[in-house]
N, C-alpha and C positions, 0 to 999 in steps of 0.2 A: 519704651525701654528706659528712658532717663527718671522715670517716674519710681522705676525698680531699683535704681541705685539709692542706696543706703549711708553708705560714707565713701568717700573719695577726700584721697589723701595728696598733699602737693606734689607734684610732679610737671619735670621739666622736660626732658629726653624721651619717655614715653609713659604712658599711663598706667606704665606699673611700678612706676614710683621715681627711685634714682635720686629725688628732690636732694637727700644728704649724699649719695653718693659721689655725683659729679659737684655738688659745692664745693669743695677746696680749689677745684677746676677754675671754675667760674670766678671766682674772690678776685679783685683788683685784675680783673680777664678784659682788656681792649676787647677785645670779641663781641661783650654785653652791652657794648655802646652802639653796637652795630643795629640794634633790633630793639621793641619796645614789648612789653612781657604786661599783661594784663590778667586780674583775676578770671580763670577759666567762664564758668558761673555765673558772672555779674555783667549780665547782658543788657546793660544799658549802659556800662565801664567800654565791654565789649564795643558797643557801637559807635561811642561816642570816640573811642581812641582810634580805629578804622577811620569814622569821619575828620577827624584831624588830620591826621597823615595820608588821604587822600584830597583835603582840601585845605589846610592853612600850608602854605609855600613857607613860613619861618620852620617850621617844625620838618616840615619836608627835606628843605636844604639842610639843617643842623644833623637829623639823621644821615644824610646823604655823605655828610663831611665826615662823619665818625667812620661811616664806612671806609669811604676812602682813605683814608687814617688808617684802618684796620689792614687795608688791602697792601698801603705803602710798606707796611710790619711787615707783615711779611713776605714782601718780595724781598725785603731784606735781609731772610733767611738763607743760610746755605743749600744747594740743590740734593738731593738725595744722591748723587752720582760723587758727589763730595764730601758727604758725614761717608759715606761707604769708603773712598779711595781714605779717608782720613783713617777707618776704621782698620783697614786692610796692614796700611804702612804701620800702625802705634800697633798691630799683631807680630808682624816682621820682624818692629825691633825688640819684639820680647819673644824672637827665634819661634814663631808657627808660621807652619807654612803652608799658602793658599793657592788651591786650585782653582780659578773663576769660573773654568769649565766643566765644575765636577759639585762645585757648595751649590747648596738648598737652603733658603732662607726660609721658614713656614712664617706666616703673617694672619 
């Protein structure tokens, strides 16, 4: 099958492309320090960054800190029962009135 592929284009999210889509996303994104991102294709890139981060302990921890880094972000985010109750009150005082047993939020 890989032999039948012809061009393939960068892509991050999923193989059907996205590469520029979610880029604005990603730009100065804590998130990206969490993971290490290797040319698909360059299977001795490939193997060699695996062998790293399953074997040199400096590379292991420094990833490991970014995460946690990441993970401390965002516990410092407000909880969705909070952007909502925030949501709720800043409607009130511009006079709508909510019914919590009756709104549908689609997602």
């Amino acid at each position: 099958m890989a032999k039948e592929v012809k061009r393939v284009y960068p892509f991050r999210a999923s193989t059907f492309g996205w590469y520029k889509f979610i880029e604005p996303v990603l730009t100065n994104n804590l998130y990206t320090t969490t993971f290490v991102e290797v040319p698909f294709f360059n299977m001795k890139k490939v193997v060699d960054t695996f062998n790293d981060y399953l074997n040199n302990q400096k590379k292991i921890h420094t990833l490991c800190q970014a995460q946690h880094a990441y993970v401390e972000e965002i516990l410092k985010l407000p909880k969705p029962e909070q952007i909502m109750d925030e949501i709720i009150e800043d409607e009130k005082k511009e006079g709508f009135e909510h019914d919590k047993g009756n709104t549908r939020f689609i997602i």
